[in-house]
C-alpha positions as a Markdown table, in Angstrom:
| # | Residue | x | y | z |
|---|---|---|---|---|
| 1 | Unk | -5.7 | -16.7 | 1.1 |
| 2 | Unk | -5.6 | -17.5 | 4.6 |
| 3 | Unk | -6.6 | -14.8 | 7.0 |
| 4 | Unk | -4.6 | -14.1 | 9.8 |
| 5 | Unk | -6.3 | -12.5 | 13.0 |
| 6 | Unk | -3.6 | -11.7 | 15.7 |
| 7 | Unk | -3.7 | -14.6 | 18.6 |
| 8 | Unk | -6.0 | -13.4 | 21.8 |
| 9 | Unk | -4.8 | -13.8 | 25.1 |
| 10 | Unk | -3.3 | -16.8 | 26.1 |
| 11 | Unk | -5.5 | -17.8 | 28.6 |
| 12 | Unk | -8.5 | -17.1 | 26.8 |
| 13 | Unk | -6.7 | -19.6 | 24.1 |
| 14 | Unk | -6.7 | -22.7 | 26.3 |
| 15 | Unk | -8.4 | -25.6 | 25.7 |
| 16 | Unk | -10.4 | -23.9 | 22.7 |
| 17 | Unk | -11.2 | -26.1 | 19.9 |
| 18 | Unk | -10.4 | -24.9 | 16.7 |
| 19 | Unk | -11.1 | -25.5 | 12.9 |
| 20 | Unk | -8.0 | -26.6 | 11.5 |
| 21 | Unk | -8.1 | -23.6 | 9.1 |
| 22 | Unk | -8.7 | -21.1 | 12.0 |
| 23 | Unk | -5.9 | -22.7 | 14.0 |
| 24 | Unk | -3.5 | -22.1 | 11.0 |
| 25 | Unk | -4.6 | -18.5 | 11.1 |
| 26 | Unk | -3.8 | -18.2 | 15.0 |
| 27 | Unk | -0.2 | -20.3 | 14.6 |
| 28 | Unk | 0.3 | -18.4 | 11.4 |
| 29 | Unk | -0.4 | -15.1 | 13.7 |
| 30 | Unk | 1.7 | -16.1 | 16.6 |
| 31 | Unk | 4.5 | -16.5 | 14.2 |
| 32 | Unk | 4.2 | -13.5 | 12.6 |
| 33 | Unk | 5.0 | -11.6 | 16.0 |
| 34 | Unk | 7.3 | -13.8 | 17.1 |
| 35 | Unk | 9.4 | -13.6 | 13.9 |
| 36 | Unk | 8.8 | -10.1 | 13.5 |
| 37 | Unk | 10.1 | -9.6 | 17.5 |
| 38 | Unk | 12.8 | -11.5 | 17.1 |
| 39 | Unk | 13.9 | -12.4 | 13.3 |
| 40 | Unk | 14.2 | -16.3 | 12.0 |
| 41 | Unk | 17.5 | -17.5 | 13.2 |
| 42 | Unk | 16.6 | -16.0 | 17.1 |
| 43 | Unk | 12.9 | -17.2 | 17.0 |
| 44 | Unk | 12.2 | -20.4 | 18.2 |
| 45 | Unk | 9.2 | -22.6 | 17.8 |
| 46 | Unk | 8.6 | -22.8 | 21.2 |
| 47 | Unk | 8.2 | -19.3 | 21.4 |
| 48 | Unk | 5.7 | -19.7 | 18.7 |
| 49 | Unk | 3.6 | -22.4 | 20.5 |
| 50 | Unk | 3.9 | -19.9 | 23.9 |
| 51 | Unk | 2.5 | -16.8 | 21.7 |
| 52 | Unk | 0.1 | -19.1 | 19.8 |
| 53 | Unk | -1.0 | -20.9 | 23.5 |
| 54 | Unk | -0.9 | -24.6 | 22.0 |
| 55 | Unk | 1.4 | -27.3 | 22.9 |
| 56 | Unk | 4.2 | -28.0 | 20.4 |
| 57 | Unk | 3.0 | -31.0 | 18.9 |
| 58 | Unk | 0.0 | -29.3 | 17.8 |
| 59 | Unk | 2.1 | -26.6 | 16.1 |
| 60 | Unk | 4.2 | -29.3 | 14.4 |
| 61 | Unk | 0.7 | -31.2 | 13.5 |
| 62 | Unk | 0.3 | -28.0 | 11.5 |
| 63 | Unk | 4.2 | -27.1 | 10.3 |
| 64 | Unk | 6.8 | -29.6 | 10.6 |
| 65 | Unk | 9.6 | -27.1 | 10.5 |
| 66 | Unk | 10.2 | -23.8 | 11.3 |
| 67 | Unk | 11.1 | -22.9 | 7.7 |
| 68 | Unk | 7.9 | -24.2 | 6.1 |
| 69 | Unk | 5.9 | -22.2 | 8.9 |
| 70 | Unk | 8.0 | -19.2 | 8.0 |
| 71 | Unk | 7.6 | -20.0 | 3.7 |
| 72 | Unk | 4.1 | -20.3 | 4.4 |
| 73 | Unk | 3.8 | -16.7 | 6.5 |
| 74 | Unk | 5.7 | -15.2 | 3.8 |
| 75 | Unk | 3.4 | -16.9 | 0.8 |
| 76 | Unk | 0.4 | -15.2 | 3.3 |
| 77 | Unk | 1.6 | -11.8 | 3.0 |
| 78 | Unk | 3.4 | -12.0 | -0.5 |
| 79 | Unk | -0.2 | -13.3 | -1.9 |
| 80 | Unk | -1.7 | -10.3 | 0.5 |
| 81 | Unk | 0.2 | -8.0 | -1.4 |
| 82 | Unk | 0.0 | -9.0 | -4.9 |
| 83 | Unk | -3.7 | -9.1 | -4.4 |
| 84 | Unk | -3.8 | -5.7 | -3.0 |
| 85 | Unk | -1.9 | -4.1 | -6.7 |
| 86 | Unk | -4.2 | -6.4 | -8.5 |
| 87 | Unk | -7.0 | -5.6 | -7.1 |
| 88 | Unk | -6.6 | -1.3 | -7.0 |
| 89 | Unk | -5.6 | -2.0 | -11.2 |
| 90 | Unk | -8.2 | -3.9 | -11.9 |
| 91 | Unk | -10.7 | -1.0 | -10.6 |
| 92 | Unk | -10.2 | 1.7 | -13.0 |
| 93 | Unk | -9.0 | 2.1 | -16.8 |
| 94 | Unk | -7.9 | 5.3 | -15.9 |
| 95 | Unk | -4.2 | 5.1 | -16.2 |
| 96 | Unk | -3.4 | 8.1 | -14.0 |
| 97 | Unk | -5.7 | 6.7 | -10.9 |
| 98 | Unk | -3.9 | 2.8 | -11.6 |
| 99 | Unk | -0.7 | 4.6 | -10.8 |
| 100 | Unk | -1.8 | 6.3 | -8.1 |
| 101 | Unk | -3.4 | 2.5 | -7.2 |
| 102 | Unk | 0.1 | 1.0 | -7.6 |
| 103 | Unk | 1.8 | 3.5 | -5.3 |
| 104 | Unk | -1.4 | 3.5 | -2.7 |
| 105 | Unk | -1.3 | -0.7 | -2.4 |
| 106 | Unk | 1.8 | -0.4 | -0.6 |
| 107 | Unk | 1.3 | 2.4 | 1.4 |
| 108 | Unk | -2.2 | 0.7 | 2.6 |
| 109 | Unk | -0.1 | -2.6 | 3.3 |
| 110 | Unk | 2.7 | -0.4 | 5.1 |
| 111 | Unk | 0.4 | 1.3 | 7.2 |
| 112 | Unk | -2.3 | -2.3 | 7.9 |
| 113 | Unk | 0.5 | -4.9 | 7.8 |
| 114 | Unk | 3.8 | -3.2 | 9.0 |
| 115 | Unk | 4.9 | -6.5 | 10.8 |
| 116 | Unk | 4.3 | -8.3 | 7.7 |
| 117 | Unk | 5.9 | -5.9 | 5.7 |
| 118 | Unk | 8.9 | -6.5 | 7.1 |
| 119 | Unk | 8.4 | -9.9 | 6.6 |
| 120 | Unk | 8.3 | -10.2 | 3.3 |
| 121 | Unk | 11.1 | -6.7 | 2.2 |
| 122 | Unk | 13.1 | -7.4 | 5.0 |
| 123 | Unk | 13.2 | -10.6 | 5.5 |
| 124 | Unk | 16.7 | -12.2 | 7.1 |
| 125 | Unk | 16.0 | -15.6 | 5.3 |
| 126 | Unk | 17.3 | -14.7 | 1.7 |
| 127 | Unk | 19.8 | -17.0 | 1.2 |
| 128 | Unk | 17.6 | -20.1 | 1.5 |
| 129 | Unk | 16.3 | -20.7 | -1.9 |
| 130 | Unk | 12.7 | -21.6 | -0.6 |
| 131 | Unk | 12.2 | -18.3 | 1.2 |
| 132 | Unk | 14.1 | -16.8 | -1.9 |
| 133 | Unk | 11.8 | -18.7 | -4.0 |
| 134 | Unk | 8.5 | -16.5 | -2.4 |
| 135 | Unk | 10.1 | -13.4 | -2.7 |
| 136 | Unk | 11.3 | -13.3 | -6.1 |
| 137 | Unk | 7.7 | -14.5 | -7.1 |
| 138 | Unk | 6.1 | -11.5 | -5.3 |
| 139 | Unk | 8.2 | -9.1 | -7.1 |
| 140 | Unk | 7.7 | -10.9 | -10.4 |
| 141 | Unk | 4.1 | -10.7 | -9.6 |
| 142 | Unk | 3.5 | -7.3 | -8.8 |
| 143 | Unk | 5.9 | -6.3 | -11.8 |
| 144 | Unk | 3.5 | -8.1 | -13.9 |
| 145 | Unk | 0.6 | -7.0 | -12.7 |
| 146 | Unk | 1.9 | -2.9 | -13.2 |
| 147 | Unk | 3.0 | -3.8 | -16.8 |
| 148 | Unk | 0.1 | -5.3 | -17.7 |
| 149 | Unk | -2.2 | -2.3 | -16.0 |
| 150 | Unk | -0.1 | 1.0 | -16.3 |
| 151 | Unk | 2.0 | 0.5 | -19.2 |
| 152 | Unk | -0.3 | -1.5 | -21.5 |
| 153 | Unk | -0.9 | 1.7 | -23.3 |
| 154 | Unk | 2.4 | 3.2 | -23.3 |
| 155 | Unk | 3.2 | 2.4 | -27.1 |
| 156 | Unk | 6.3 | 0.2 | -25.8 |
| 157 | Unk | 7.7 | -3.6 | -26.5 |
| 158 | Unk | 7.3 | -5.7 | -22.9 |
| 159 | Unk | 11.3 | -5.5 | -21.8 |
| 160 | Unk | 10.8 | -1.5 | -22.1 |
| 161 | Unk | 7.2 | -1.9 | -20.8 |
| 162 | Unk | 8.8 | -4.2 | -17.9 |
| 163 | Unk | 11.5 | -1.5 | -17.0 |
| 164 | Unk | 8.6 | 1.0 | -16.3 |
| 165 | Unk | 7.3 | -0.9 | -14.5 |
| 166 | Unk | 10.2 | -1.9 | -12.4 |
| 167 | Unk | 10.8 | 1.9 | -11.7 |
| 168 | Unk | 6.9 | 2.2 | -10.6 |
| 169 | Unk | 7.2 | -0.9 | -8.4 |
| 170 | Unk | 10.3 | 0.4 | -6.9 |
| 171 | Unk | 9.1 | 3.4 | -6.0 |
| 172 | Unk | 6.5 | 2.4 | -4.1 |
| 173 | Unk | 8.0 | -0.5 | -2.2 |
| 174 | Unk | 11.0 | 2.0 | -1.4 |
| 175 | Unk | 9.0 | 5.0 | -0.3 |
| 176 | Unk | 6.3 | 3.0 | 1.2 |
| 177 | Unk | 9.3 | 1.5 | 3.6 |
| 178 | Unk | 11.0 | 5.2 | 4.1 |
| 179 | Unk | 7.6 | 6.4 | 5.2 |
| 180 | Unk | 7.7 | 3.4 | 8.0 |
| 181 | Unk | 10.8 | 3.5 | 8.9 |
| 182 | Unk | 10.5 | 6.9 | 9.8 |
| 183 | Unk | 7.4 | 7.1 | 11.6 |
| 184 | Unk | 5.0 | 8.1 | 8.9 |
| 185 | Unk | 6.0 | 11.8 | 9.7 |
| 186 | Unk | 4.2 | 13.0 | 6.5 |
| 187 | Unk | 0.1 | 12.0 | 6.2 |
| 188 | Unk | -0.7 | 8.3 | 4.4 |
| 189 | Unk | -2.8 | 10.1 | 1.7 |
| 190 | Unk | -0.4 | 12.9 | 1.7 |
| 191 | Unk | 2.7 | 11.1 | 1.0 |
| 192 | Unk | 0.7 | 8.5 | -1.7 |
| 193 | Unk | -0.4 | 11.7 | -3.7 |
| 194 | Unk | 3.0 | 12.7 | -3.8 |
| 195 | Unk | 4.8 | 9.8 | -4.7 |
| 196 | Unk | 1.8 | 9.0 | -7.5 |
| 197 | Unk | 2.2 | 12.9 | -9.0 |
| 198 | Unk | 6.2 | 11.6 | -9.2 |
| 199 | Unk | 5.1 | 8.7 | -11.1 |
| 200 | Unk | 2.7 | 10.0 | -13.5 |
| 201 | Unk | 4.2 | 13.0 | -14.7 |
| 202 | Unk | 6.7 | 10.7 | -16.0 |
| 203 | Unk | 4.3 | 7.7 | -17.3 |
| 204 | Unk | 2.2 | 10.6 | -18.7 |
| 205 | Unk | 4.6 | 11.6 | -21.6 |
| 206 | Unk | 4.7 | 8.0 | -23.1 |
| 207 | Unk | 2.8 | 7.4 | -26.1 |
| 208 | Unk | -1.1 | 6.4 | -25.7 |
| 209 | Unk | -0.7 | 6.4 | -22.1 |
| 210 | Unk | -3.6 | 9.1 | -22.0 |
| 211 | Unk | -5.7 | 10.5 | -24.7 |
Protein backbone atom coordinates (compact mmCIF):
# COMPACT_ATOMS: atom_id res chain seq x y z
CA UNK A 1 0.00 0.00 0.00
CA UNK A 2 1.13 3.35 -0.79
CA UNK A 3 1.86 5.59 2.05
CA UNK A 4 0.58 8.96 2.08
CA UNK A 5 2.52 11.69 4.15
CA UNK A 6 0.51 15.02 3.99
CA UNK A 7 2.34 17.52 1.33
CA UNK A 8 4.94 20.18 3.23
CA UNK A 9 4.88 23.59 2.46
CA UNK A 10 4.75 24.72 -0.84
CA UNK A 11 7.81 26.41 -1.02
CA UNK A 12 9.83 23.99 0.64
CA UNK A 13 8.20 21.66 -2.37
CA UNK A 14 9.83 23.47 -5.25
CA UNK A 15 12.17 22.13 -7.37
CA UNK A 16 12.57 18.90 -5.14
CA UNK A 17 13.24 15.84 -6.92
CA UNK A 18 11.26 13.01 -6.12
CA UNK A 19 11.03 9.17 -6.42
CA UNK A 20 8.18 8.53 -8.54
CA UNK A 21 6.65 6.48 -5.70
CA UNK A 22 7.24 9.31 -3.13
CA UNK A 23 5.77 11.82 -5.53
CA UNK A 24 2.53 9.61 -5.80
CA UNK A 25 2.35 9.73 -2.07
CA UNK A 26 2.63 13.75 -2.02
CA UNK A 27 0.00 14.09 -5.23
CA UNK A 28 -2.03 11.32 -3.64
CA UNK A 29 -1.83 13.68 -0.22
CA UNK A 30 -2.59 16.85 -1.86
CA UNK A 31 -5.65 15.25 -3.21
CA UNK A 32 -6.80 13.92 -0.30
CA UNK A 33 -7.22 17.55 1.20
CA UNK A 34 -8.27 19.01 -1.59
CA UNK A 35 -11.09 16.58 -2.17
CA UNK A 36 -11.80 16.29 1.39
CA UNK A 37 -12.09 20.53 1.42
CA UNK A 38 -14.03 20.68 -1.29
CA UNK A 39 -15.76 17.23 -2.55
CA UNK A 40 -15.10 15.70 -6.29
CA UNK A 41 -17.32 17.60 -8.52
CA UNK A 42 -15.97 21.29 -6.88
CA UNK A 43 -12.24 20.15 -6.69
CA UNK A 44 -10.20 20.77 -9.51
CA UNK A 45 -6.88 19.37 -10.57
CA UNK A 46 -5.35 22.51 -10.53
CA UNK A 47 -6.13 22.88 -7.08
CA UNK A 48 -4.44 19.59 -6.64
CA UNK A 49 -1.18 20.54 -8.44
CA UNK A 50 -1.36 24.12 -6.21
CA UNK A 51 -1.67 21.96 -2.78
CA UNK A 52 0.71 19.25 -4.14
CA UNK A 53 3.33 22.37 -5.44
CA UNK A 54 3.98 20.64 -9.04
CA UNK A 55 3.09 21.89 -12.29
CA UNK A 56 0.11 20.14 -13.89
CA UNK A 57 1.70 18.12 -16.37
CA UNK A 58 3.56 16.41 -13.74
CA UNK A 59 0.36 15.62 -11.94
CA UNK A 60 -1.17 14.27 -15.19
CA UNK A 61 2.35 12.28 -15.83
CA UNK A 62 1.19 10.55 -12.64
CA UNK A 63 -3.00 10.55 -13.12
CA UNK A 64 -4.49 11.23 -16.34
CA UNK A 65 -7.86 12.10 -14.96
CA UNK A 66 -9.24 13.29 -12.09
CA UNK A 67 -11.33 10.18 -11.52
CA UNK A 68 -8.40 7.65 -11.68
CA UNK A 69 -6.51 10.05 -9.07
CA UNK A 70 -9.63 9.98 -6.97
CA UNK A 71 -10.16 5.70 -7.63
CA UNK A 72 -6.70 5.46 -6.68
CA UNK A 73 -7.07 7.65 -3.20
CA UNK A 74 -9.99 5.69 -2.44
CA UNK A 75 -8.20 2.05 -3.28
CA UNK A 76 -5.37 3.81 -0.65
CA UNK A 77 -7.62 4.22 2.15
CA UNK A 78 -10.19 1.25 1.33
CA UNK A 79 -6.89 -1.15 1.27
CA UNK A 80 -5.83 1.05 4.68
CA UNK A 81 -8.79 -0.09 6.17
CA UNK A 82 -9.25 -3.60 5.30
CA UNK A 83 -5.70 -4.05 6.42
CA UNK A 84 -6.42 -2.48 9.64
CA UNK A 85 -9.63 -5.38 10.54
CA UNK A 86 -7.33 -7.91 9.11
CA UNK A 87 -4.70 -7.19 10.82
CA UNK A 88 -6.39 -6.67 14.80
CA UNK A 89 -8.18 -10.44 13.75
CA UNK A 90 -5.43 -12.02 12.82
CA UNK A 91 -3.72 -11.09 16.39
CA UNK A 92 -5.77 -13.03 18.75
CA UNK A 93 -8.01 -16.36 18.70
CA UNK A 94 -9.84 -14.89 21.32
CA UNK A 95 -13.15 -14.30 19.94
CA UNK A 96 -14.31 -11.71 22.44
CA UNK A 97 -10.90 -9.46 21.98
CA UNK A 98 -11.40 -9.94 17.71
CA UNK A 99 -14.70 -8.16 18.24
CA UNK A 100 -13.51 -5.75 20.30
CA UNK A 101 -10.57 -5.59 17.19
CA UNK A 102 -13.37 -5.26 14.69
CA UNK A 103 -15.04 -2.33 16.42
CA UNK A 104 -11.52 -0.70 17.51
CA UNK A 105 -10.13 -0.76 13.57
CA UNK A 106 -12.53 1.82 12.83
CA UNK A 107 -12.48 3.87 15.60
CA UNK A 108 -8.43 3.90 15.21
CA UNK A 109 -9.06 4.84 11.37
CA UNK A 110 -11.78 7.49 12.53
CA UNK A 111 -9.69 9.10 14.82
CA UNK A 112 -5.86 8.74 12.40
CA UNK A 113 -7.58 9.18 9.00
CA UNK A 114 -10.74 11.29 9.47
CA UNK A 115 -10.23 13.06 5.99
CA UNK A 116 -9.92 9.71 4.49
CA UNK A 117 -12.73 8.47 6.25
CA UNK A 118 -14.82 10.54 4.68
CA UNK A 119 -13.41 9.59 1.60
CA UNK A 120 -14.16 6.36 1.38
CA UNK A 121 -18.15 6.39 3.72
CA UNK A 122 -18.89 9.49 2.43
CA UNK A 123 -17.81 9.74 -0.69
CA UNK A 124 -20.04 12.05 -3.38
CA UNK A 125 -18.80 9.79 -6.34
CA UNK A 126 -21.27 6.77 -5.88
CA UNK A 127 -22.84 6.72 -8.94
CA UNK A 128 -19.78 6.20 -11.14
CA UNK A 129 -19.38 2.46 -11.22
CA UNK A 130 -15.48 2.75 -10.86
CA UNK A 131 -15.57 4.61 -7.59
CA UNK A 132 -18.70 2.30 -6.79
CA UNK A 133 -16.53 -0.47 -7.84
CA UNK A 134 -13.85 0.38 -4.62
CA UNK A 135 -16.40 0.75 -2.23
CA UNK A 136 -18.43 -2.15 -2.57
CA UNK A 137 -15.02 -4.17 -2.49
CA UNK A 138 -14.12 -2.56 0.86
CA UNK A 139 -17.31 -3.59 2.37
CA UNK A 140 -17.13 -7.05 0.84
CA UNK A 141 -13.69 -7.19 2.26
CA UNK A 142 -14.04 -6.22 5.67
CA UNK A 143 -17.40 -8.43 5.83
CA UNK A 144 -15.21 -11.26 4.95
CA UNK A 145 -12.65 -10.70 6.91
CA UNK A 146 -15.31 -10.46 10.36
CA UNK A 147 -16.99 -13.79 9.08
CA UNK A 148 -14.12 -15.51 8.70
CA UNK A 149 -12.55 -14.20 12.30
CA UNK A 150 -15.54 -13.63 14.70
CA UNK A 151 -18.17 -15.95 13.51
CA UNK A 152 -16.05 -18.90 12.36
CA UNK A 153 -17.01 -20.55 15.58
CA UNK A 154 -20.49 -19.58 15.91
CA UNK A 155 -21.96 -23.03 14.80
CA UNK A 156 -23.70 -21.20 11.75
CA UNK A 157 -23.91 -21.84 7.73
CA UNK A 158 -21.96 -18.68 5.85
CA UNK A 159 -25.28 -16.58 4.71
CA UNK A 160 -26.26 -16.64 8.65
CA UNK A 161 -22.47 -16.38 9.43
CA UNK A 162 -22.34 -13.33 6.75
CA UNK A 163 -25.40 -11.54 8.39
CA UNK A 164 -23.48 -11.38 11.69
CA UNK A 165 -21.17 -10.17 10.39
CA UNK A 166 -22.85 -7.48 8.50
CA UNK A 167 -24.45 -6.30 11.89
CA UNK A 168 -20.79 -6.25 13.50
CA UNK A 169 -19.44 -4.36 10.41
CA UNK A 170 -22.15 -1.95 10.65
CA UNK A 171 -21.87 -1.15 13.86
CA UNK A 172 -18.62 -0.05 13.86
CA UNK A 173 -18.49 1.87 10.60
CA UNK A 174 -21.81 3.67 11.96
CA UNK A 175 -20.70 4.47 15.45
CA UNK A 176 -17.24 5.05 14.49
CA UNK A 177 -18.77 7.99 12.00
CA UNK A 178 -21.33 9.23 14.94
CA UNK A 179 -18.39 9.44 17.21
CA UNK A 180 -16.73 11.97 14.39
CA UNK A 181 -19.34 13.64 13.47
CA UNK A 182 -19.93 14.71 16.70
CA UNK A 183 -16.72 15.62 17.98
CA UNK A 184 -15.55 12.50 19.73
CA UNK A 185 -17.47 13.93 22.91
CA UNK A 186 -17.13 10.45 24.64
CA UNK A 187 -13.12 9.03 25.04
CA UNK A 188 -11.77 6.73 21.85
CA UNK A 189 -11.14 3.79 24.25
CA UNK A 190 -14.21 4.64 26.06
CA UNK A 191 -16.69 4.58 23.28
CA UNK A 192 -14.71 1.20 21.52
CA UNK A 193 -15.33 -0.64 24.93
CA UNK A 194 -18.79 0.26 24.70
CA UNK A 195 -19.66 -0.42 21.35
CA UNK A 196 -17.53 -4.02 21.57
CA UNK A 197 -19.48 -4.96 25.11
CA UNK A 198 -22.80 -4.27 22.57
CA UNK A 199 -21.38 -6.58 20.15
CA UNK A 200 -20.26 -9.43 22.19
CA UNK A 201 -22.96 -9.93 24.50
CA UNK A 202 -24.80 -10.70 21.51
CA UNK A 203 -22.06 -12.90 19.51
CA UNK A 204 -21.40 -14.50 22.89
CA UNK A 205 -24.71 -16.64 23.02
CA UNK A 206 -24.08 -18.34 19.58
CA UNK A 207 -22.96 -21.74 19.64
CA UNK A 208 -19.08 -22.45 20.09
CA UNK A 209 -18.42 -18.91 19.95
CA UNK A 210 -16.67 -19.32 23.50
CA UNK A 211 -15.94 -22.36 25.43
Amino acid sequence: MTEIARPPAVSAQRGIRLSRDARRAQLLGAARDVFAAQGYHAAAMDDIADRAGVSKPVLYQHFPSKLELYRALLTTYADELIGRLRSVLGSTNDNEQRTRGAVSAYFEFVATEGQSFRLVFESDLRSEPEAAAVLDRALRECIDAVAEAVTADAGLDRDRARLLAVGLVGLSQVTAQYWLDTGQAVPKEEAVELMSRLAWRGLAHFPMVHD
